[in-house]
N, C-alpha and C positions, 0 to 999 in steps of 0.2 A: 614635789607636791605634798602639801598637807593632806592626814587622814582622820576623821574624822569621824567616831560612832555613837550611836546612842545605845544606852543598856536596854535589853533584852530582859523585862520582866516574867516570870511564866510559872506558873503553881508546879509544883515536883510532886512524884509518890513514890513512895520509899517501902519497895520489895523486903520480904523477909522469905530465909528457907522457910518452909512448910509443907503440909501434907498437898497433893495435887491438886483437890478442888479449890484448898482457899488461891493456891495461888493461880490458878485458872480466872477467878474469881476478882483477883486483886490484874491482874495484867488485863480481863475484862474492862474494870471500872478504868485502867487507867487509861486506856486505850478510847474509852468513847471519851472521858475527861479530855484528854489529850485535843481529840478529833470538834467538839462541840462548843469547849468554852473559850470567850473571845481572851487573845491575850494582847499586849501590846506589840508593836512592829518594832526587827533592828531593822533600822536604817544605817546604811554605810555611803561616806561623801567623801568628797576628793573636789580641793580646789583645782581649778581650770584654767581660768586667769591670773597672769601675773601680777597686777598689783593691783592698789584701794585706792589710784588717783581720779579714778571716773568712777561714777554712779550709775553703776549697770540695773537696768530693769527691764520688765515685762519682757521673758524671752520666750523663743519661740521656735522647738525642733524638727528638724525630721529626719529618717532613717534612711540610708541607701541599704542595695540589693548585697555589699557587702556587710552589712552590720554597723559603717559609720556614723557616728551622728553631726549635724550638720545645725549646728545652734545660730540663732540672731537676736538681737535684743538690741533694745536704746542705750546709747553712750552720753551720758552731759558731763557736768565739772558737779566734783563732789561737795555736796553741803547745799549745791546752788536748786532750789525749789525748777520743775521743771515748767512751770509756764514764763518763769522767771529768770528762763537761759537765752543767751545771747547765741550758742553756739552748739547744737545736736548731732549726735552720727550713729549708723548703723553698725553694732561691730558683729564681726563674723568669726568663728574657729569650727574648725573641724575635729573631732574626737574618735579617736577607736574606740572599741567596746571595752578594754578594760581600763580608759581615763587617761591615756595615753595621748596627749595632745598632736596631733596630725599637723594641722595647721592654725599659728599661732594667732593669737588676735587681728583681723583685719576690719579697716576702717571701709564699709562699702559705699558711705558717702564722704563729702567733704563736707568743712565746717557750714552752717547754716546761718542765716539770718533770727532764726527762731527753730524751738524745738523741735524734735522728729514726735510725733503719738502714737504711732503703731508700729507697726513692721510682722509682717509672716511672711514664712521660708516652707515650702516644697520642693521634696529631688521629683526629677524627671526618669524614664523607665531610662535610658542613657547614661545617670548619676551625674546629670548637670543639676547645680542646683539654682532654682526661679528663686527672688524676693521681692516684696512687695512693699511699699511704706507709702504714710501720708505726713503732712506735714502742716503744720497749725498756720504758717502764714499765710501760704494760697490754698491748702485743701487740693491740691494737685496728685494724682494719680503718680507713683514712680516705680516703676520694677525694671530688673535688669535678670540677665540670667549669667551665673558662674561655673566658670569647672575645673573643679578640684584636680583631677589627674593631670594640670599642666603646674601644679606646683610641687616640689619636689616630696614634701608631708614628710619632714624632718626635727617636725616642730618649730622649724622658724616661720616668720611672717612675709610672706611673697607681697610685691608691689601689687595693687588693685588691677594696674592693667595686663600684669601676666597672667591672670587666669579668668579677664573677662572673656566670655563667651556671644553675650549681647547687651551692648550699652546700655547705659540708664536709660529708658524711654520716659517720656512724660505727658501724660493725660491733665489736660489744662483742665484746673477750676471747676469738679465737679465729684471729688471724692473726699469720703472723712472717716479718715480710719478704712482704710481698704485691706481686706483678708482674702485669701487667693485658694482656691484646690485647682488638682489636674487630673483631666484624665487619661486612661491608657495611652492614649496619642501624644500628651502632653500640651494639649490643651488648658489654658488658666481660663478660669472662671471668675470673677471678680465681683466681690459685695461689700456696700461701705454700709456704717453706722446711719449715713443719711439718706440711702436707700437705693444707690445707683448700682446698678448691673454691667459690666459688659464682659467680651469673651476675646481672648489674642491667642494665635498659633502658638508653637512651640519657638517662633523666632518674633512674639512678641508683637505680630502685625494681627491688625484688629478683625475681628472676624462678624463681629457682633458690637456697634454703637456705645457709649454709654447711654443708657434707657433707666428714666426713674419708673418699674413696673407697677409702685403700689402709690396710692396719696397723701400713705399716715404717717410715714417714717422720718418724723421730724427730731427724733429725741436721739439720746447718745447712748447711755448706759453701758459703754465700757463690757461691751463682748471680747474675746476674744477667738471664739470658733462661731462665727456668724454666719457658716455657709456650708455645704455636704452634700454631695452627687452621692447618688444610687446607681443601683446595677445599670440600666436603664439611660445613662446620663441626663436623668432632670436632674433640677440643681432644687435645693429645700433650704429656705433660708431665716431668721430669724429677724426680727427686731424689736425695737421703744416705739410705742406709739404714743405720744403723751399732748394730755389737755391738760396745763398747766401741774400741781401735783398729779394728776390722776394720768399715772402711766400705765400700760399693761404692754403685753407680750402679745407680740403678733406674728404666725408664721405664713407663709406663702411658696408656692411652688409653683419652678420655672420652666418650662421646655431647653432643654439644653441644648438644643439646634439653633434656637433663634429668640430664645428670650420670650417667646409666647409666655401668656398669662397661664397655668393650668389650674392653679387653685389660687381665688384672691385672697388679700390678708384679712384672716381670720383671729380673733383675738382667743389667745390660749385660755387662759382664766378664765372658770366656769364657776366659781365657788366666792361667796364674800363682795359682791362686784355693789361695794357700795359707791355712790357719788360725792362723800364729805371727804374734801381732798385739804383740809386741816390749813394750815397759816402758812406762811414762808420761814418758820421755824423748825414746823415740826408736819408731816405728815399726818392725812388724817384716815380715816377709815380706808377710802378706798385703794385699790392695788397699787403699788410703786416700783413697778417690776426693771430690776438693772442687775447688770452681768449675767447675763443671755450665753449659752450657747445651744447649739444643736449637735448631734448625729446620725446619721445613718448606721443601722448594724446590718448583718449578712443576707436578712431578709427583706429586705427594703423599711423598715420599720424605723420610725423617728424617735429618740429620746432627746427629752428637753432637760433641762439645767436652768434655775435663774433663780434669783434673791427678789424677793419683796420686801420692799424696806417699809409699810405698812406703820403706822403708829410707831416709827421711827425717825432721829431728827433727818431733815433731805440730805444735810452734808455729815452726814457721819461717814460716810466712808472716807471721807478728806480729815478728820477728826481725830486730833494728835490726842484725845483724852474720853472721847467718847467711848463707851462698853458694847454699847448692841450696835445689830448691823442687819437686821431683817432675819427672816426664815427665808432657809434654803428648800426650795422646791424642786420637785422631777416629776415628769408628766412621759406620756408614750403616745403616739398617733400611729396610726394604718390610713397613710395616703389613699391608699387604692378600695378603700371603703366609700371614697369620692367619685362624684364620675368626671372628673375632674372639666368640666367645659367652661374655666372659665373665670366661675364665680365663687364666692365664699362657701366653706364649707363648714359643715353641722358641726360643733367642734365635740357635740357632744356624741356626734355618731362616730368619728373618726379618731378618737380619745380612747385607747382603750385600755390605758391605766390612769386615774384620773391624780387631780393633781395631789402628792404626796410630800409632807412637810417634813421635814427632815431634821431641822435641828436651826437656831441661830447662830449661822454664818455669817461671812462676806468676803469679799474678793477669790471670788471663785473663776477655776478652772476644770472643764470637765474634757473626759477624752473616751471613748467607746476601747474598751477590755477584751478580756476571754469570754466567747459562750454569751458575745452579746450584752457582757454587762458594762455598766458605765461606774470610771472611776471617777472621784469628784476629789480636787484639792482645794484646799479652803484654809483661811486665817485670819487673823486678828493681829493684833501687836504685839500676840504672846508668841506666835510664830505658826507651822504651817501644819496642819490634817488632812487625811486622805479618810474615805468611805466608800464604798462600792457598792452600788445598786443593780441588781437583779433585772432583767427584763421585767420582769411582774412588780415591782417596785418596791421588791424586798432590800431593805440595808443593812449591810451588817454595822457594829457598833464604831464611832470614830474612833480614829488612832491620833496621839502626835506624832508627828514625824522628826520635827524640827520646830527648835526656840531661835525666835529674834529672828527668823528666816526672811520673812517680810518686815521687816522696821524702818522703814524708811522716814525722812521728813516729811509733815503734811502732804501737800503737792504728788510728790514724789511715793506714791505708796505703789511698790511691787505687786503685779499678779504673782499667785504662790509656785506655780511649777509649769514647765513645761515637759509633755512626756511622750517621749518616743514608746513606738505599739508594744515592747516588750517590756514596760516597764522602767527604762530607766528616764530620770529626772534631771533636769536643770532649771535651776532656780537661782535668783542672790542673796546673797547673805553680806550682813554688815561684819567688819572684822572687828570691831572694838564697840567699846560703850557709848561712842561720842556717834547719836543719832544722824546727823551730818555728814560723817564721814563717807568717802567713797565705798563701795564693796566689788565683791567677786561673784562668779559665775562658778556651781560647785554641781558637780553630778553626783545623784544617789542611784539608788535601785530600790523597792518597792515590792512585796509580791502583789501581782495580781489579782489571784484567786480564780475560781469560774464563776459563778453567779453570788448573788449577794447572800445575805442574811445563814451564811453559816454555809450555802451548799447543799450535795447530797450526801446523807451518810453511807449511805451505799458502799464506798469504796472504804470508810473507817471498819463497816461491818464484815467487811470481804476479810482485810487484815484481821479481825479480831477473829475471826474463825477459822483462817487461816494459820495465826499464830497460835491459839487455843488447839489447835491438831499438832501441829510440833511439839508444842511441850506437853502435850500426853505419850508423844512418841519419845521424847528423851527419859523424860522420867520412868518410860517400861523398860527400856534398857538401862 
């Protein structure tokens, strides 16, 4: 496997002997320098996949209780636009933690009539692992569950049916783009783009109906983390509420027993909420909100993620030439500020960091971090950045991570990263210059950090005075 680094920029100080104080003085400065000012990220990757004949995209991880990671993503034929495939599949590998491929690419579907569009993967408290996918010609609901410890994880690619666990099941005509959590029991929870809910056991039998609980959720915007249980199992969900341009972000919360209504949808966006929703060219004033996600962190507390594409053209994110992509936003809600019976709620009482613009983004991916902070990947055609916000909706400054990370054809444009809870990354990358061509699936690693916007210095100041008593004690002997 290929290795793969980016350089590591970072300001140096350059120590001279001298008398005690200066150099107390100089390993002082260098030390809160060191601690405070932002420098760029090494990121380090390793190809995953063996070759560039399929056009892998939007993938999607999770972690077992050993440390494996457990990748999915769309498979089509390389070069071929993806509303424009004859023939789509889900591929699968398993990875150790230091890149080490487990189990080699497997196909979890067979060929298709037309494209696969989504697909997400959850291990179970067991290390079976649940997926989930939709599919553009019927919108049909598909999940199955696999497991890994019946394949030998030698690196080769085991047949589909020796490590099925539970058949493909199939939920007829009533899902678009379906995303899946579980809980402790291994419970799936189920949310699509166009607004259906429902709940299946651990062996995939239904617990809970598909139910459309809200009336607005007619729009798409290309989420990827659309749904997130709390302590509590309600389920907190996100979506597009859209009146021709004029879309906004609407959350709602569910009773995780039965689907009950607890909080109805509520439109996020408190700020700007003009009604000139501009031409079929270009957006006009009002909100345009796409690529949605949600979180839950340790406290039951919500952070949101989503792009306004606002006084931006509507298809620029399909836009092999286009520059902008909206302002990326992050917002925080306190559910339980609600009395939740039911009906919509105050967004302005239950908001308790309001909406924070962050920078001209697009095709984002966010995932809840250390210490409750949200990391956010994000890119253009120049390739992929990370950022980390704060609970308090402090951010520290972007990083690149990676060039050409996302470049895909039109159609075909990658979300930037999928990231398991400690940081490491799976994403595709194109192998050569020819926009078209096939790509790979490559694992990085990332620090995390604890909270955004630089942290506390607390612990920089602990070492600076810690090291400041050493070398007054070396230097008296």
């Amino acid at each position: 496997m290929g290795l793969y680094q980016m350089e590591m920029v970072m300001s140096t100080t350059t120590f001279k002997r001298s008398s005690g104080s200066l150099m107390v003085a100089a390993f002082a400065a260098a030390a809160l320098t060191a601690w405070t000012v932002p420098v760029s990220a090494e990121l380090s990757f390793t190809d995953i996949s063996a070759d560039t004949a399929f056009a892998r995209d939007r993938p999607q991880v999770a972690k077992d209780a050993d440390g494996n990671y457990h990748v999915v993503y769309r498979k089509g034929d390389a070069g071929v636009r993806a509303r424009n495939a004859t023939a789509g599949n889900i591929g699968y590998m398993m990875v150790a933690p230091n890149g080490d491929v487990l189990i080699d690419e497997v196909n979890l579907t067979v060929d298709r009539t037309a494209n696969v569009d989504s697909v997400d993967v959850e291990v179970g408290s067991d290390g079976k692992v649940f997926v989930s996918f939709g599919h553009r010609n019927d919108r049909d609901l598909r999940m199955l569950v696999i497991d890994p410890s019946l394949a030998p994880q030698d690196g080769t690619a085991p047949a589909l049916g020796t490590i099925t666990d539970v058949a493909e099941v199939t939920v007829v005509g009533t899902f678009n783009n379906p995303f899946i959590e579980l809980d402790d029991t291994d419970n799936v929870y189920v949310w699509s783009h166009n607004g259906f809910f429902a709940k299946y056991d651990s062996t995939l039998t239904e617990v809970v109906a598909p139910v459309a609980p809200f009336s607005g959720t007619d729009g798409d915007g290309h989420s990827t983390s659309p749904v997130a249980l709390d302590s509590d199992g309600n389920v907190h969900v996100v979506f597009q509420d859209c009146d021709s341009n004029l879309c906004t972000v609407s959350y709602g919360m569910l009773d995780g027993t039965d689907g009950t209504v607890l909080i109805d949808q509520t439109n996020v966006i408190t700020e700007g909420l003009s009604t000139d929703q501009g031409s079929n060219t270009t957006v006009g004033d009002a909100p345009h909100a796409v690529h949605y996600n949600i979180m839950v962190d340790s406290k039951d507390k919500v952070s949101l993620v989503w792009v306004d594409k606002r006084n931006t053209p509507i298809w620029d994110e399909y836009c092999t030439v286009c520059a902008s992509g909206g302002t990326l936003y992050f917002a925080k809600l306190d559910p339980s500020l609600d009395d939740q019976d039911g009906s919509a709620a105050d967004m302005t009482v239950i908001k308790t960091v309001d909406d924070v613009a962050l920078g001209p983004y697009k095709y984002v991916q966010a995932y809840m971090g250390k210490n409750d902070s949200v990391n956010i990947f994000f890119g253009q055609r120049g390739g992929m950045s990370h950022i980390r916000v704060s609970g308090n909706g402090k951010a520290t400054p972007p990083v690149l991570l990676a060039t050409s990370a996302v470049s895909f054809i039109g159609w075909n444009k990658a979300y930037p990263a999928a990231m398991a809870s400690d940081g490491r990354l799976f994403w595709p990358t194109i192998e050569n210059a020819d926009d078209g061509a096939g790509s790979k699936i490559v694992m990085g690693k990332v620090s995390l950090g604890g909270g955004g916007g630089g942290g506390s210095t607390a612990p920089a100041l602990l070492l600076l005075v810690m090291g400041a008593a050493a070398l007054r004690r070396r230097m008296a002997h």
